[in-house]
N, C-alpha and C positions, 0 to 999 in steps of 0.2 A: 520952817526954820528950826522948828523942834527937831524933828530926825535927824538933821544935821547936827546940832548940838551934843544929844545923845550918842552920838558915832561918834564923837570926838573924845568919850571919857576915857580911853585907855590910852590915846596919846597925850604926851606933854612933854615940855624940856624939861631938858636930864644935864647936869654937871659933868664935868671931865670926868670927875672919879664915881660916878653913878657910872657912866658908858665903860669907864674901866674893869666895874664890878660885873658888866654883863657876857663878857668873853666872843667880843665883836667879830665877825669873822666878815671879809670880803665878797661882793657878790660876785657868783661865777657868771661867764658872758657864753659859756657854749656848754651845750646840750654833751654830755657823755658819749651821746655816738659820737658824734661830730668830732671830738677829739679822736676816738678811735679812727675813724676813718681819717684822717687827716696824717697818722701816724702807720700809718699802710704803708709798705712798700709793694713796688712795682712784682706782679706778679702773686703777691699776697691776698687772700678773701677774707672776709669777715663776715659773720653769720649772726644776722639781727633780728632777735626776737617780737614777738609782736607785745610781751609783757614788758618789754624794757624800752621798746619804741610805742606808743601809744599815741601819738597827735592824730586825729581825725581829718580825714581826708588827705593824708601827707604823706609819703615814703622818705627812705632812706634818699631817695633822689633828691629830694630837696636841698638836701647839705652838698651830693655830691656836684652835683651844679653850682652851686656858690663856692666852693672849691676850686673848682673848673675855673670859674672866672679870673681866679686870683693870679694862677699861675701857671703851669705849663704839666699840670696834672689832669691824668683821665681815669674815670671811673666805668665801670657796668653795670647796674646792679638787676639784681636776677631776683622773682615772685619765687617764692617756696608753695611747693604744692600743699592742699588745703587749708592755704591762709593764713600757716602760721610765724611770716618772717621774711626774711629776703636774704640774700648775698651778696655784700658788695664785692668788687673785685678792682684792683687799679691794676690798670695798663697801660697806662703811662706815667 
């Protein structure tokens, strides 16, 4: 019960104008690629780093699949040689 206690000292409720002074920003719901890719047009690539995509065990496929499902959008995407990144491509 102690640890739990101690992890609690930096939160606490805050007043309207407490949150006002902290310059609140919205939380984003999609990953940066994900918006790029999403903003592709038809016949367009997009070349993804492995320093700006980092999730483990994951590729750019992952979004372009869930994209896929949404709508009447197709993806490729393409391993860059020695590892470092991929290409997506839409074709439809």
């Amino acid at each position: 019960m102690m640890k739990r206690i101690a992890a609690m000292q930096h939160s606490k409720i805050i007043t309207k104008e407490e949150a006002e002074k902290l310059q609140l920003q919205p939380m984003g719901k999609k990953h940066p690629i994900r918006g790029k890719i999403e903003m592709l047009k038809v016949g367009q690539l997009l070349k993804v780093s492995r320093i700006d995509f980092r999730w483990k065990r994951h590729t750019p496929a992952r979004f372009c699949r869930a994209i896929e499902k949404q709508g009447d959008k197709l993806f490729r995407v393409y391993k860059i040689g020695g590892d470092t990144g991929w290409v997506v491509e839409r074709v439809k």
